[in-house]
DRENDO-1510 file (C-alpha; in Angstrom, 1 decimal, always signed):
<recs>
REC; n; res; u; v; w
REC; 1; UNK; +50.3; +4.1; -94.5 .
REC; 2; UNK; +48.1; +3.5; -91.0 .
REC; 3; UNK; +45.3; +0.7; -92.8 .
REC; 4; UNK; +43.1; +2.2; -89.9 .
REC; 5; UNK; +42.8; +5.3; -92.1 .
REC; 6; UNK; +40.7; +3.6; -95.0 .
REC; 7; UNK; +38.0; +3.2; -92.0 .
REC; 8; UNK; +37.1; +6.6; -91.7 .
REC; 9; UNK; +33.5; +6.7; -91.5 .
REC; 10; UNK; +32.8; +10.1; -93.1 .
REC; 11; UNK; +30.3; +12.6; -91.9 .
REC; 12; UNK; +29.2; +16.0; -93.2 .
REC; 13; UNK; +30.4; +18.5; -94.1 .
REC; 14; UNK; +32.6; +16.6; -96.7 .
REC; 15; UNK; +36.0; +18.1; -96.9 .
REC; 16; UNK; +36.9; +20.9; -100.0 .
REC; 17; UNK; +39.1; +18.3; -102.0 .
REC; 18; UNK; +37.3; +15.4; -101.1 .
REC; 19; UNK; +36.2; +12.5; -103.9 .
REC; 20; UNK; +33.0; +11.0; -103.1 .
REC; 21; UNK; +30.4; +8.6; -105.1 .
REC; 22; UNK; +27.6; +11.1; -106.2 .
REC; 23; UNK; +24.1; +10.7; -108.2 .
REC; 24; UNK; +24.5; +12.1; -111.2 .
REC; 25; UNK; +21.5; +12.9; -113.8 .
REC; 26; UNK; +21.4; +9.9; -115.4 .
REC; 27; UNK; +20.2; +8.2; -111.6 .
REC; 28; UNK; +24.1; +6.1; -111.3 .
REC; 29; UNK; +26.7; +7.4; -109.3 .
REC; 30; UNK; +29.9; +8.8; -111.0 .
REC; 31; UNK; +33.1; +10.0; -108.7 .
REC; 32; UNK; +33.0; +13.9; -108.1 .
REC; 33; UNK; +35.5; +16.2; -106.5 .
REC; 34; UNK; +34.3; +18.8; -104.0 .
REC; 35; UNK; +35.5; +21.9; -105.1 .
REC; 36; UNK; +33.4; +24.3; -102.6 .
REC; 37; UNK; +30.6; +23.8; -100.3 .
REC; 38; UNK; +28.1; +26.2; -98.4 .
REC; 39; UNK; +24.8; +25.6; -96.0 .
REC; 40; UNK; +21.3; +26.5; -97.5 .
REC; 41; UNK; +18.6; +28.4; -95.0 .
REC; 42; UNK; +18.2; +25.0; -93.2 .
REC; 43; UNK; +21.5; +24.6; -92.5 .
REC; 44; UNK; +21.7; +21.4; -95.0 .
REC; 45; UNK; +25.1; +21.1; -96.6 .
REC; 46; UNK; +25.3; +21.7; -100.5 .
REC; 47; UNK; +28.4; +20.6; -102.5 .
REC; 48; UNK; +30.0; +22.4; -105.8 .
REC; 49; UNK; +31.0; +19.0; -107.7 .
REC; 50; UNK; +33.1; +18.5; -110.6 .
REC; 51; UNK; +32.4; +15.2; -111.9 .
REC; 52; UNK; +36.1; +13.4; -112.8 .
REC; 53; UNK; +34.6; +12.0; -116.1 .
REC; 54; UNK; +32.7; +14.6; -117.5 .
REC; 55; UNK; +33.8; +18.3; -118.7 .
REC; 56; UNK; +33.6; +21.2; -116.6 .
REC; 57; UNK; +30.9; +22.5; -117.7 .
REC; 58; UNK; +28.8; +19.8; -115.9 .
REC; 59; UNK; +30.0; +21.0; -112.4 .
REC; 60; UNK; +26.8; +21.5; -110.7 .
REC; 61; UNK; +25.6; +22.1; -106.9 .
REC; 62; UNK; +24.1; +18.9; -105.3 .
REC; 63; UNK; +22.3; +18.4; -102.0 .
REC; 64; UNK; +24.6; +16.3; -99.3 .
REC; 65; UNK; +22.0; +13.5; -99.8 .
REC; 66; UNK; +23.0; +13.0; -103.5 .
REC; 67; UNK; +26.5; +11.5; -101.7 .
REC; 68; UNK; +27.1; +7.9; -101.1 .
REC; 69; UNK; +29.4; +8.2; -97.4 .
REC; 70; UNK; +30.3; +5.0; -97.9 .
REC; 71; UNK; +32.6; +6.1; -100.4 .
REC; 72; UNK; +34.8; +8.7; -100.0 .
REC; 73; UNK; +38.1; +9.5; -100.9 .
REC; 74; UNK; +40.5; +12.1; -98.6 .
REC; 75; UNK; +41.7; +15.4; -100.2 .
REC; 76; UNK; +45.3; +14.6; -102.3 .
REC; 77; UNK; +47.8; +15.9; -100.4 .
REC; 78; UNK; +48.7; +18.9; -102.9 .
REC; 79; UNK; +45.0; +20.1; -102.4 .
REC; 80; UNK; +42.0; +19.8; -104.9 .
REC; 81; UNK; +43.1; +17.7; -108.0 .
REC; 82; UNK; +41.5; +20.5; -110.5 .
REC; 83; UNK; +44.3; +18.9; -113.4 .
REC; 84; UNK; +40.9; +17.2; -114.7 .
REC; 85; UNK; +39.1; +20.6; -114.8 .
REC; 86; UNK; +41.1; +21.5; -118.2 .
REC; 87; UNK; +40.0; +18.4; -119.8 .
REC; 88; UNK; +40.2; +18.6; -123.8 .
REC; 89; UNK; +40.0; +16.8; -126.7 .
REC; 90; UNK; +43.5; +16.6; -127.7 .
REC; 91; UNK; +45.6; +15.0; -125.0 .
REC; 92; UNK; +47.6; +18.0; -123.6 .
REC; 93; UNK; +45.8; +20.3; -121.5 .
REC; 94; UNK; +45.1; +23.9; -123.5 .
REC; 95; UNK; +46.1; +25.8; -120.8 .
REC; 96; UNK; +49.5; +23.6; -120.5 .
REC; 97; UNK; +50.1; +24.6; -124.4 .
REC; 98; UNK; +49.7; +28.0; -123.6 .
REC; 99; UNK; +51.7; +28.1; -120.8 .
REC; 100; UNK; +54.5; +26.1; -122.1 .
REC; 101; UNK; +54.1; +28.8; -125.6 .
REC; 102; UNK; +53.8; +31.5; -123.1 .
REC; 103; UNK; +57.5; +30.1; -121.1 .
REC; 104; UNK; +59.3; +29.4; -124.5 .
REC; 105; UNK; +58.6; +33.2; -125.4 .
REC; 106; UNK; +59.8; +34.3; -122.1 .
REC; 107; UNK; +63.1; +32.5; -122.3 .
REC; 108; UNK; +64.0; +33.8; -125.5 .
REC; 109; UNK; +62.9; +37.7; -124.7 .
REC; 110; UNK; +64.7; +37.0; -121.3 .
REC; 111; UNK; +61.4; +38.2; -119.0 .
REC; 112; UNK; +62.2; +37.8; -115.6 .
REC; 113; UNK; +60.8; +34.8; -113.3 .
REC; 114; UNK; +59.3; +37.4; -110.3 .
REC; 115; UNK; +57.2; +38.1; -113.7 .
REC; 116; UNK; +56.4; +34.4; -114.0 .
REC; 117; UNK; +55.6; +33.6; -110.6 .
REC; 118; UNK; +53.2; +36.8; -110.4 .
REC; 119; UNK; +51.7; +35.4; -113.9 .
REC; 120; UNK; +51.2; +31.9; -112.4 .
REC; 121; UNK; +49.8; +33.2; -108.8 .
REC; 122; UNK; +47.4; +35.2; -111.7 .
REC; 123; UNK; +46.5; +31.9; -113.1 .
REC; 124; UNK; +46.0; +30.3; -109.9 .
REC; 125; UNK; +43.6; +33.2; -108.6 .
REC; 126; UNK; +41.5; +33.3; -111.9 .
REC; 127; UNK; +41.0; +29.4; -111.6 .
REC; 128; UNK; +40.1; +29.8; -107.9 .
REC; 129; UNK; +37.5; +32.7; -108.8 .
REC; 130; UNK; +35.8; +30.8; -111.7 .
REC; 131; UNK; +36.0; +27.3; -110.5 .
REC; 132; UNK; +32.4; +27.8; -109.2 .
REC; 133; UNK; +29.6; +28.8; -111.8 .
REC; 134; UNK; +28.4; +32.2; -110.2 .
REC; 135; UNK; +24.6; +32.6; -113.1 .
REC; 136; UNK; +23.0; +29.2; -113.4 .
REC; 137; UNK; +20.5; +30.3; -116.1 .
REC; 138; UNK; +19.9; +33.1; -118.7 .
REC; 139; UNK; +16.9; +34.0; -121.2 .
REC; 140; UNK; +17.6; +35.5; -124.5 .
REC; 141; UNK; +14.9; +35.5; -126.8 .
REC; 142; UNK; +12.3; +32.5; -126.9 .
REC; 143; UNK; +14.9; +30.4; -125.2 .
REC; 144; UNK; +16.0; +30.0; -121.7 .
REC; 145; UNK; +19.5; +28.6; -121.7 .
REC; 146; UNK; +21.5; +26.6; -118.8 .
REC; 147; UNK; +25.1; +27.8; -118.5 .
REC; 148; UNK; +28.1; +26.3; -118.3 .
REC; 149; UNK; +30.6; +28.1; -117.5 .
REC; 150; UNK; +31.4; +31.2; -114.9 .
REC; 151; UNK; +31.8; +34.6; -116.7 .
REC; 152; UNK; +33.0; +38.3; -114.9 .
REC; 153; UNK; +29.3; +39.8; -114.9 .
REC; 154; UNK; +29.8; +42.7; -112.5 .
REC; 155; UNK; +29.3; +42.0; -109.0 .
REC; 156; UNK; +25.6; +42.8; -108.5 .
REC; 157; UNK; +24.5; +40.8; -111.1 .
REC; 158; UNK; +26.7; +37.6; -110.6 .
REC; 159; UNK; +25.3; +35.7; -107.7 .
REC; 160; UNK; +21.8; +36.4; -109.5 .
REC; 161; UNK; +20.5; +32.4; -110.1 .
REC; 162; UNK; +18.8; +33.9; -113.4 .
REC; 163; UNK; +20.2; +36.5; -115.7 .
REC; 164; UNK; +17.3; +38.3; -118.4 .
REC; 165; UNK; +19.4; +39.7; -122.0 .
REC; 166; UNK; +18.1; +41.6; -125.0 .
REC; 167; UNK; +18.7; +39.1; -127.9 .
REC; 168; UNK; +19.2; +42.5; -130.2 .
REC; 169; UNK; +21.8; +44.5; -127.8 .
REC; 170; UNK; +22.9; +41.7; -125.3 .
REC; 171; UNK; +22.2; +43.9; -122.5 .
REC; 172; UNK; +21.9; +41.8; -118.9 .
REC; 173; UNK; +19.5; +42.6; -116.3 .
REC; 174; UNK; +18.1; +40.6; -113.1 .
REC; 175; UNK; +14.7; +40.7; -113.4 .
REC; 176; UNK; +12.3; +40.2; -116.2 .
REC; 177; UNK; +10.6; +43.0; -115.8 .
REC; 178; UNK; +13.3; +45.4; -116.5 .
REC; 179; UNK; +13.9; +43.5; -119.9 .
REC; 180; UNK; +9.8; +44.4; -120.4 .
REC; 181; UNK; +10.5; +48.1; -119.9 .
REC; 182; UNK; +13.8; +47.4; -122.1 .
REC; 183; UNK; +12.2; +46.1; -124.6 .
REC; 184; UNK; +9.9; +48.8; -125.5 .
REC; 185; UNK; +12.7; +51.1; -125.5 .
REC; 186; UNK; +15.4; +49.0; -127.3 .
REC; 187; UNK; +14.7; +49.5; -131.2 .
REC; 188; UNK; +18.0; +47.4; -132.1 .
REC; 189; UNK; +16.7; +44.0; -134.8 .
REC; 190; UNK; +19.7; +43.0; -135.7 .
REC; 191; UNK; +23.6; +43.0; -134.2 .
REC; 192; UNK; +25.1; +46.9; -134.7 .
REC; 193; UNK; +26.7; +47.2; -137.6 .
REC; 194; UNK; +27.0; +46.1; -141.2 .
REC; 195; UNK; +25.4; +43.4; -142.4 .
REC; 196; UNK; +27.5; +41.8; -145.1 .
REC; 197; UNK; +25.8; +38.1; -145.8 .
REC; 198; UNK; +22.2; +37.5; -146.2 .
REC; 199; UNK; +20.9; +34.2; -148.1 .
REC; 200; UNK; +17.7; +33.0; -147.2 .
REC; 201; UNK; +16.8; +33.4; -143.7 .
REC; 202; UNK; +20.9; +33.1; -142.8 .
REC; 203; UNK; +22.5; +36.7; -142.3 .
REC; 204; UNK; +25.9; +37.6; -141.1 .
REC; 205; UNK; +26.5; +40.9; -139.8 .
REC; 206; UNK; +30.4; +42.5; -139.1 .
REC; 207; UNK; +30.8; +44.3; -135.8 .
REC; 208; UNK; +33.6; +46.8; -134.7 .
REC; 209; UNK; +35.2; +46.2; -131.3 .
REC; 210; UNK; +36.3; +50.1; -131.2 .
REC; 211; UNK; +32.6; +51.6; -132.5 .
REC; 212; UNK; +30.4; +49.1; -130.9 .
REC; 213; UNK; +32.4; +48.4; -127.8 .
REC; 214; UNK; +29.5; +47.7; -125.0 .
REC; 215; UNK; +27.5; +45.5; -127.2 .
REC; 216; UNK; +31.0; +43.7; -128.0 .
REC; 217; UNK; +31.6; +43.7; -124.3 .
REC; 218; UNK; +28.6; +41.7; -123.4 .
REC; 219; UNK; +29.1; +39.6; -126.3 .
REC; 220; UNK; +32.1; +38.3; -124.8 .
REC; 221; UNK; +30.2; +37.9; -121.4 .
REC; 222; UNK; +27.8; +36.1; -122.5 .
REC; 223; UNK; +30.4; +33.3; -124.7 .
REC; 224; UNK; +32.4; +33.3; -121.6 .
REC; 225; UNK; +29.0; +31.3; -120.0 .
REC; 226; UNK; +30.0; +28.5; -122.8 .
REC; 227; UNK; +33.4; +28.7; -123.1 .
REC; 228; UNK; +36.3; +27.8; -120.5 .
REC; 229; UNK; +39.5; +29.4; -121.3 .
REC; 230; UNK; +38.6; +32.8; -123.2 .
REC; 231; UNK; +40.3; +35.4; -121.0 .
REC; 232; UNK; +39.3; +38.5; -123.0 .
REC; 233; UNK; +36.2; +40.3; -122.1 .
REC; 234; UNK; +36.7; +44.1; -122.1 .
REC; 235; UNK; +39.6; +44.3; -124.7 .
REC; 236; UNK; +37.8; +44.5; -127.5 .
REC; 237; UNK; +39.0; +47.4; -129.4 .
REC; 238; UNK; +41.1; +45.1; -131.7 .
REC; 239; UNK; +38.6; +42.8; -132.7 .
REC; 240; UNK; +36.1; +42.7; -135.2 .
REC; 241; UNK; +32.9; +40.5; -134.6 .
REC; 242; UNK; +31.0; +38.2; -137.0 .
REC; 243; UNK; +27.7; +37.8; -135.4 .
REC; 244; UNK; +25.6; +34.9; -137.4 .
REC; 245; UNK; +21.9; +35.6; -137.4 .
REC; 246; UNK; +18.5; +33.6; -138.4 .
REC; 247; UNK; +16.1; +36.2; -139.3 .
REC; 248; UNK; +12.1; +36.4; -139.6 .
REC; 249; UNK; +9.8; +38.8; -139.5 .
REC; 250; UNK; +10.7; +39.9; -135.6 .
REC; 251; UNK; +14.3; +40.6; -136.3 .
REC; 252; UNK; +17.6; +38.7; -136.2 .
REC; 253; UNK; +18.5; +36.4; -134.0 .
REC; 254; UNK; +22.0; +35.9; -132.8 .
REC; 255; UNK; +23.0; +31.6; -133.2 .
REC; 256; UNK; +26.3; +32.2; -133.0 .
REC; 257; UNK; +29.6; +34.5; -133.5 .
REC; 258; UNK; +33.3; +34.3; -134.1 .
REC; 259; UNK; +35.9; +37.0; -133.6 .
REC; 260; UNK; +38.8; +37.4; -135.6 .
REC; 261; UNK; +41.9; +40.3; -134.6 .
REC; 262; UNK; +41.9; +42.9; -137.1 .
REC; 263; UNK; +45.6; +42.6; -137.5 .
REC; 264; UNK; +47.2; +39.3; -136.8 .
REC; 265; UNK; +50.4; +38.8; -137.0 .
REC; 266; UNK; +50.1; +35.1; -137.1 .
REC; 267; UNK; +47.6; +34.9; -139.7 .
REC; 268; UNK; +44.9; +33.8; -137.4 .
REC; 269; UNK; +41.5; +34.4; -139.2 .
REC; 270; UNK; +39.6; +33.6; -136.0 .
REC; 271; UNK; +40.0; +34.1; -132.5 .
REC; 272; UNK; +37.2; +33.0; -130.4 .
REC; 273; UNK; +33.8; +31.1; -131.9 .
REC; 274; UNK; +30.7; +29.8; -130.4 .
REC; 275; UNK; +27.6; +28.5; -131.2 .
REC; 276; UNK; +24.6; +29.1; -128.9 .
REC; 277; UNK; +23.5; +25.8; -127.4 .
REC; 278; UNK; +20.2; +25.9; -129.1 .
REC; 279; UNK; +21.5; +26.3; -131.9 .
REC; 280; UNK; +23.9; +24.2; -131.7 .
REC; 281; UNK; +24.7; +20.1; -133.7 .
REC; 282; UNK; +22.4; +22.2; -136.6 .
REC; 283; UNK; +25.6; +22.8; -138.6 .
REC; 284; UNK; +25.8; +26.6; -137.7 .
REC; 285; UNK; +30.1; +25.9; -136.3 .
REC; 286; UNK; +31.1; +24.5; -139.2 .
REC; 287; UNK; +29.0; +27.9; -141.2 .
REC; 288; UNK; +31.3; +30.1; -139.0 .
REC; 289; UNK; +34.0; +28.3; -139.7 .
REC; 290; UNK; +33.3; +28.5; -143.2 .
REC; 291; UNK; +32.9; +31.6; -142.6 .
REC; 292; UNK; +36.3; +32.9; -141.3 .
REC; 293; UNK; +38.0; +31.3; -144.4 .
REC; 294; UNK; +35.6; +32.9; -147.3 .
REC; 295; UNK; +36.7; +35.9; -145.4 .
REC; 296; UNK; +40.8; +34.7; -145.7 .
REC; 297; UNK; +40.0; +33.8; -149.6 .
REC; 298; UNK; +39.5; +37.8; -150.2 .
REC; 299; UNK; +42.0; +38.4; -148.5 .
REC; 300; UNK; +44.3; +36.6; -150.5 .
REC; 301; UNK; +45.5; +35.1; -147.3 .
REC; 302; UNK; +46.2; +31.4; -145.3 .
REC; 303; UNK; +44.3; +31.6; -141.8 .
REC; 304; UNK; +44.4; +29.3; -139.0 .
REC; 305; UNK; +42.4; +29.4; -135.8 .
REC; 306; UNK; +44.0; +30.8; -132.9 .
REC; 307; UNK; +45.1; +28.3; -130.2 .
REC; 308; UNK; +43.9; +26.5; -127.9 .
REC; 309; UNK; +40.9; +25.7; -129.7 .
REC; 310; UNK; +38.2; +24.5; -127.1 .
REC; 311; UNK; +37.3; +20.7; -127.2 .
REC; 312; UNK; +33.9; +21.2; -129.1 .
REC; 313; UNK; +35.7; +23.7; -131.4 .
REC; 314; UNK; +38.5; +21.5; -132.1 .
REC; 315; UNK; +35.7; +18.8; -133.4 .
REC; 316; UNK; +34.3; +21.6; -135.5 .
REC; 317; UNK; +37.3; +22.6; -137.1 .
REC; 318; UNK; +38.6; +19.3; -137.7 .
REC; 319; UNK; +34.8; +18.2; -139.4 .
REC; 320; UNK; +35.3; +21.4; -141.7 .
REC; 321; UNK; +38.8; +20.8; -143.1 .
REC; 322; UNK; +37.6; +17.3; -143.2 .
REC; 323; UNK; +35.0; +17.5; -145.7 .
REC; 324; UNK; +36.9; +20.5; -147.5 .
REC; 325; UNK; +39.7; +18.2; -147.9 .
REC; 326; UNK; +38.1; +15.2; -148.8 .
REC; 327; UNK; +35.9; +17.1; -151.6 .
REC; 328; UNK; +38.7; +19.1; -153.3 .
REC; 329; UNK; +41.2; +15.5; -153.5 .
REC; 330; UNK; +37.7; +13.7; -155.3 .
REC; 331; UNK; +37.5; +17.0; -157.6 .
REC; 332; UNK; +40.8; +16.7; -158.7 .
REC; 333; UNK; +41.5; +13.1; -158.0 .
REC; 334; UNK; +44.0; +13.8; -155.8 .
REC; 335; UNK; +46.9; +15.6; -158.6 .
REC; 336; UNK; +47.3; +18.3; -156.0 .
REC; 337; UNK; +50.2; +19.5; -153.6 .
REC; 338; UNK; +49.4; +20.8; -150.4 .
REC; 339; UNK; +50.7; +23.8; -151.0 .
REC; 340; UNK; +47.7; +23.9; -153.6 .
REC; 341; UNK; +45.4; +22.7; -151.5 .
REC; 342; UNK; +46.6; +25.6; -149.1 .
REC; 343; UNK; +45.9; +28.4; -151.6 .
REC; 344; UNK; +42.9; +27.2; -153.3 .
REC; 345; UNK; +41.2; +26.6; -149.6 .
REC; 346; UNK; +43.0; +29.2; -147.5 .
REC; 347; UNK; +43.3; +26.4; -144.8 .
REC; 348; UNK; +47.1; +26.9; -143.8 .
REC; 349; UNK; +49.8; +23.4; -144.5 .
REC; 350; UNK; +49.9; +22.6; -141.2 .
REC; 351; UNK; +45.8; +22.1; -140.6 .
REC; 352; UNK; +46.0; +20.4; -143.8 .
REC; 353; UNK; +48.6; +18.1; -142.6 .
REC; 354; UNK; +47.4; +16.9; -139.2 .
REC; 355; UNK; +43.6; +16.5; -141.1 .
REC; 356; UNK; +45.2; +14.6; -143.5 .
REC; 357; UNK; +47.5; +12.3; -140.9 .
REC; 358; UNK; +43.7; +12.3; -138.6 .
REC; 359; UNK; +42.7; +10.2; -142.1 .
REC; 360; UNK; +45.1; +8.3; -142.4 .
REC; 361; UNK; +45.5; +10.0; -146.0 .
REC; 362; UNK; +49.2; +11.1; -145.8 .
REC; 363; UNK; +52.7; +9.5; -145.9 .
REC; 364; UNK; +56.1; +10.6; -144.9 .
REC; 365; UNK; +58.9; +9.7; -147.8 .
REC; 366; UNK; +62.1; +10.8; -148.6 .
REC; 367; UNK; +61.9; +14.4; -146.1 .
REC; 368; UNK; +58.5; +15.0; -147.7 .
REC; 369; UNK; +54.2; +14.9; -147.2 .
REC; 370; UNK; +53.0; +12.8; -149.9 .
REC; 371; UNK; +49.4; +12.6; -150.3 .
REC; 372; UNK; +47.7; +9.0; -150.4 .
REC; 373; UNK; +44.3; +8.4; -151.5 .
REC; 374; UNK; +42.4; +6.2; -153.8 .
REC; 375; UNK; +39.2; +7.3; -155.4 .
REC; 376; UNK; +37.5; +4.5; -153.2 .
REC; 377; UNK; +39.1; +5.9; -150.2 .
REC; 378; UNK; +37.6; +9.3; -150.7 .
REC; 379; UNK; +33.8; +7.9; -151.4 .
REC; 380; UNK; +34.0; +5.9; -148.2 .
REC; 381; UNK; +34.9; +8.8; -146.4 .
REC; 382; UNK; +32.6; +11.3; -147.6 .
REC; 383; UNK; +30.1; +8.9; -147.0 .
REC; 384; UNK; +31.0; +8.8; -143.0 .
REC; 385; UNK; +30.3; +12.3; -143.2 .
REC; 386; UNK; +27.7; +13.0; -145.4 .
REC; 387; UNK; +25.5; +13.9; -143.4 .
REC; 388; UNK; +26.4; +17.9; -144.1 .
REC; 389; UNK; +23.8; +20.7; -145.7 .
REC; 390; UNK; +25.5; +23.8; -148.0 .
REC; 391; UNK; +28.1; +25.9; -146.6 .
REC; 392; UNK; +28.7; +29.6; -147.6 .
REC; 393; UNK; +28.1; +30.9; -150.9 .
REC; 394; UNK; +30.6; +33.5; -151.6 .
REC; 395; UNK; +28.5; +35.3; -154.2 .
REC; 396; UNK; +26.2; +36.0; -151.6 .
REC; 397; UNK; +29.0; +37.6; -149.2 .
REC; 398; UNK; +29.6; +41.9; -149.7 .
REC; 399; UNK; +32.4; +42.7; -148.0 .
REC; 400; UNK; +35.9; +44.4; -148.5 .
REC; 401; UNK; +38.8; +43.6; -146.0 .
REC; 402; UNK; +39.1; +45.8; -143.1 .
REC; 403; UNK; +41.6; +48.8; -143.7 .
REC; 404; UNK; +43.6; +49.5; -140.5 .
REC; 405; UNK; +43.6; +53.4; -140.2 .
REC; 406; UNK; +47.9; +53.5; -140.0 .
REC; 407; UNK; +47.7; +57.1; -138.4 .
REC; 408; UNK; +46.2; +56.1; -135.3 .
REC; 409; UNK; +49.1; +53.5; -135.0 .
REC; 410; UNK; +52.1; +53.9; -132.8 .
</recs>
C-alpha cells in the first residue's frame, strides 16, 4: 500500500464509512463510524455516528466540530463496517442465528436461492432504512423518554424530532396540543382488555392482538423505539399482550409488556418483552419474566423465550432462571433431576442447562447432566444476587388459558 495515503489530511464533509475520533458524552473521544451525514440551515456538516464500542442504540447526530481530523480512518473497502451494529451479549450476532436457523430450514424444505437473495436484499434494505434513528424523543405520561432505536411510524410523523403518546391508548401525535384535545376525549385508564393480576399497586392486564389490534399496533411501535431486531409491527392478530401496569389514583400506567403467540408450536411462552426505560433496573423484567412462566405453570406447559433474545433481555432471563434455580436446589438440597426442576418451574431443560453450565453448577459424566452443588455453594450465590424484591404471587393471578376458536382455523 502507497505509505503516502496514511497522510491524507481530511476535510469535511467526512466520507459515509469513514472512522473518525469523536467526543462522546462522557467529554473523551471514542472511535465512531459515519453512517449518514446531512448539512443544517448554515450549511455546517452533521454526522449520524455509531460509536464502535458502544450498542446501537447510542448512535446519535454530532456537529463536525465534535470530530478530531487528525484521526480518521478511510471507508473499508466493502463499504460501512455495520457488523458492529448487531452487537449482543452472547458472542454470535442474533441476526447471524436467525439467519443461519432461517438457511438450515430452507435447505431441508428445498426453498429456492432467487428466494434467498430477495430475503437478503430485504435484510439489507431494512438495515439501510433503520440505521438512522428517524424520532429522537417521546412523552408518555409524566415522563419524557430518549429513544433508541428507529421504529416504522408512518411517514408524516417520523422525521418529527418529538413524538406526544396517550399513556392509556398509545396513540402518537406531533404536537402537544393535539394530545391536550386527546386527552379530554380519551376515557381509556388502563390497557383494553382484561385485567387478570392486581396486588398492591402492580396490575397486569391481557390484551387481544385480533380485538384490540390498533392499540396493539402502537404498542409494537412504540417497543420497536427500544428494541433492535423486532420485525413485527402490524401482525398482531396472533398475539396476545401482557401489558404490566403501576396504578394510582389517575389510572394505570404502562412499565412494561411482553407478548406471547397464542399458539406456539415451539412452546415459546414469550415473544417479545420490554421494559420502559423509566422503569427500568427496578426489577419490573424479571416480573414479566415471571410472569410468562406463572402463565406456562397453568398451562401445564415447559416455555422458553423465543430467540434471539436482545442483549438486555438475555441478562434478564438469565438473572430469573438464576435465582429460580439457585432457590429450588437450596429447598431441596439439590435431590432433584432436571427433568424435575423442568416441571416444577416450567423453565424448559435446555435453559436450565446453560444457567446451570453459566454457574458452574453442572457436570458432564457418563452421556449425562449431573447436577453439582454444595449447600455452601448455593448460599454464596444467592448472596451475589440477593439483592431481589418478591416475584409473582400466583394466588393473586385470575386467568384461564386462552382457547383458540378451531372453526376459524384453516
Amino acid at each position: 500500500s502507497d505509505p503516502m495515503e496514511d497522510d491524507i489530511s481530511w476535510s469535511h464533509p467526512l466520507l459515509i464509512g469513514c472512522r473518525a475520533s469523536t467526543k462522546w458524552r462522557d467529554g473523551k473521544y471514542h472511535t465512531a463510524e459515519i453512517i449518514e451525514k446531512k448539512q443544517d440551515d448554515e450549511g455546517e456538516w452533521l454526522y449520524y455516528v455509531h460509536y464502535i464500542e458502544f450498542n446501537r442504540r447510542l448512535d446519535e447526530w454530532v456537529s463536525a466540530d465534535n470530530i478530531d481530523l487528525s484521526d480518521v480512518q478511510k471507508p473499508n473497502k466493502k463499504g460501512p463496517v455495520t457488523e458492529a451494529l448487531t452487537s449482543s451479549t452472547d458472542g454470535e450476532s442474533p441476526r447471524k442465528i436467525t439467519r443461519n436457523l432461517k438457511r438450515r430450514y430452507d435447505e431441508i424444505n428445498h426453498v429456492q436461492k432467487e428466494e434467498d437473495a430477495a430475503k437478503t436484499a430485504l435484510e439489507k434494505e431494512h438495515e439501510e432504512i433503520t440505521k438512522v434513528k428517524n424520532i429522537d424523543v417521546i412523552e408518555l405520561g409524566r415522563y419524557e423518554i430518549d429513544t433508541w432505536y428507529f421504529s416504522p411510524y408512518p411517514e408524516e410523523f417520523s422525521n418529527a424530532h418529538k413524538l406526544y403518546l396517550c399513556e392509556f391508548c398509545l396513540k402518537y401525535m406531533k404536537k402537544r396540543k393535539t394530545l391536550c384535545r386527546h386527552k379530554m376525549k380519551c376515557n381509556l385508564r388502563h390497557p383494553p382488555g382484561n385485567e387478570i393480576y392486581r396486588k398492591g399497586s402492580l396490575s397486569v392486564f391481557e390484551v387481544d392482538g385480533k380485538k384490540n389490534k390498533i392499540y396493539c399496533q402502537n404498542l409494537c411501535l412504540l417497543a420497536k423505539l427500544f428494541l433492535d431486531h423486532k420485525t413485527l409491527y402490524y401482525d398482531v392478530e396472533p398475539f396476545l399482550f401482557y401489558i404490566m401496569c403501576d396504578c394510582d389514583s389517575r389510572g394505570c400506567h404502562m412499565v412494561g409488556y411482553f407478548s406471547k403467540e397464542k399458539d406456539s408450536p415451539d412452546d415459546y411462552n414469550l415473544a417479545c418483552i420490554l421494559t420502559l426505560p423509566p422503569y427500568q433496573r427496578k426489577g419490573y423484567g424479571k416480573l414479566l419474566i415471571a410472569f410468562s412462566y406463572e402463565l406456562s405453570k397453568k398451562e401445564g406447559k415447559v416455555g422458553s423465550p423465543e430467540k434471539p433474545l436482545s442483549d438486555l433481555g438475555l441478562l434478564s432471563f438469565r438473572s430469573y432462571w438464576t435465582r429460580v434455580l439457585l432457590e429450588i436446589l437450596r429447598k431441596h438440597q439439590g435431590n432433584l433431576s432436571i427433568k424435575d426442576i423442568s416441571t416444577m418451574t416450567a423453565i424448559k431443560t435446555e435453559d436450565i442447562i446453560t444457567t446451570l453450565q453459566s454457574l458452574n453448577l453442572i457436570k458432564y459424566w457418563k452421556g449425562q447432566h449431573i447436577i453439582s452443588v454444595t449447600p455452601k455453594v448455593i448460599e454464596d450465590h444467592l448472596k451475589s444476587n440477593a439483592k431481589q424484591g418478591a416475584l409473582i404471587d400466583p394466588a393473586y393471578l385470575h386467568w384461564v388459558p386462552y382457547q383458540l376458536d378451531t372453526k376459524s382455523r384453516k
